[in-house]
C-alpha positions as CSV (number, residue, x, y, z in Angstrom):
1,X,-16.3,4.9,-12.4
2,X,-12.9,3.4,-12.2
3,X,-12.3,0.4,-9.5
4,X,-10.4,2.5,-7.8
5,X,-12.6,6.0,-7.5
6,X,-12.6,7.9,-4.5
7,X,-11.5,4.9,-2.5
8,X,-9.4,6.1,0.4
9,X,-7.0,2.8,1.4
10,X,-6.9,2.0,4.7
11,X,-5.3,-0.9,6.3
12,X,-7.8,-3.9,7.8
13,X,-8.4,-3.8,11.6
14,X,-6.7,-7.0,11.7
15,X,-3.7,-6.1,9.3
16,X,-0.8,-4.3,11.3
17,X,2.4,-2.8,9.0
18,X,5.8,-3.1,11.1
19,X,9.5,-2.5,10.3
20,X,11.3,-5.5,10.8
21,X,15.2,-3.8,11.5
22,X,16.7,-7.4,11.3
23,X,15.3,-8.0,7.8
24,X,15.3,-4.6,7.0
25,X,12.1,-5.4,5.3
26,X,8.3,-3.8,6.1
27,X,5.8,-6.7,6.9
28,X,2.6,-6.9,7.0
29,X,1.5,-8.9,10.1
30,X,-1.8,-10.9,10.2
31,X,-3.4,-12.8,12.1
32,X,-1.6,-16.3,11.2
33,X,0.5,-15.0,8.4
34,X,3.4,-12.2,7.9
35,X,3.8,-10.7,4.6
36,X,7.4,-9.1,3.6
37,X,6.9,-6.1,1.3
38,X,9.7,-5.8,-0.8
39,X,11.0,-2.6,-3.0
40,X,8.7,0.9,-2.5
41,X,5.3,-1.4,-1.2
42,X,6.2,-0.4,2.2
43,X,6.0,3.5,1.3
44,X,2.6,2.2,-0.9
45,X,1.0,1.0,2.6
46,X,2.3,3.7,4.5
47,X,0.3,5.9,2.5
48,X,-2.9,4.0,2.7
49,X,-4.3,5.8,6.0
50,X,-7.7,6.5,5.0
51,X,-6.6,10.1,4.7
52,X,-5.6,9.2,0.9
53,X,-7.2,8.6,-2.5
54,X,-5.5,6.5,-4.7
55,X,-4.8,9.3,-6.9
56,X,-2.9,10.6,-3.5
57,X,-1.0,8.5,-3.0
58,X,0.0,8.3,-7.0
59,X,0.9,12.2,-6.8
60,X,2.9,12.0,-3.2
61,X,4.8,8.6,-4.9
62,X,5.4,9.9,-8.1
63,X,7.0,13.2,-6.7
64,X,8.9,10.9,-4.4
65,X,10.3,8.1,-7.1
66,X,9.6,10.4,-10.3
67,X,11.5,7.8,-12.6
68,X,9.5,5.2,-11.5
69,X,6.1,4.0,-13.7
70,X,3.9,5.1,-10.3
71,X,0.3,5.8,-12.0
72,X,0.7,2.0,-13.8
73,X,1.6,0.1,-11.0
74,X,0.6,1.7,-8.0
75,X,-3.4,0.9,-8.2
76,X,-2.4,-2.3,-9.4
77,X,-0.9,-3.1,-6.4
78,X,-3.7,-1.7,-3.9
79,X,-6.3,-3.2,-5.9
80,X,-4.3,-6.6,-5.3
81,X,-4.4,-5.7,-1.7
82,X,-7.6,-5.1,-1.3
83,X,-8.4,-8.1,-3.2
84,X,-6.9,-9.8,-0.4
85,X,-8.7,-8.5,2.3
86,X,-6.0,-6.3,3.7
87,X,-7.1,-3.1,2.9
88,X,-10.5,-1.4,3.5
């Protein structure tokens, strides 16, 4: 079974995801830190309400940003999340 499977991202209870309009950026706000996502992660963790599999979210992305290398880097960057803690 892959590392990703039939995991269905979801942010941690203590990880919020807020639009900052002055930066223009998405963060990810936690409890003593912010994250700034930069480029398409914001529309990555949008995605990653429980409601998801990976494979989802690779589908609704890649019909979104069809030039962009989605299947590579997309579980790449939730497994990196999740390494961290930030997603469940």
């Amino acid at each position: 079974m892959s590392r990703t499977g039939t995991w269905r991202p979801v942010l941690s209870r203590s990880v919020l995801l807020r639009h900052d309009r002055v930066r223009g950026a998405d963060l990810l706000v936690l409890p003593e830190r912010v994250v700034v996502l930069r480029g398409a992660a914001g529309h990555i963790v949008r995605l990653c309400d429980g409601s998801h599999d990976v494979q989802g979210i690779v589908d609704e992305l890649g019909a979104r940003f069809p030039d962009e290398p989605v299947a590579d880097e997309v579980p790449v960057f939730l497994g990196k999340l999740r390494d961290e803690g930030w997603l469940g």
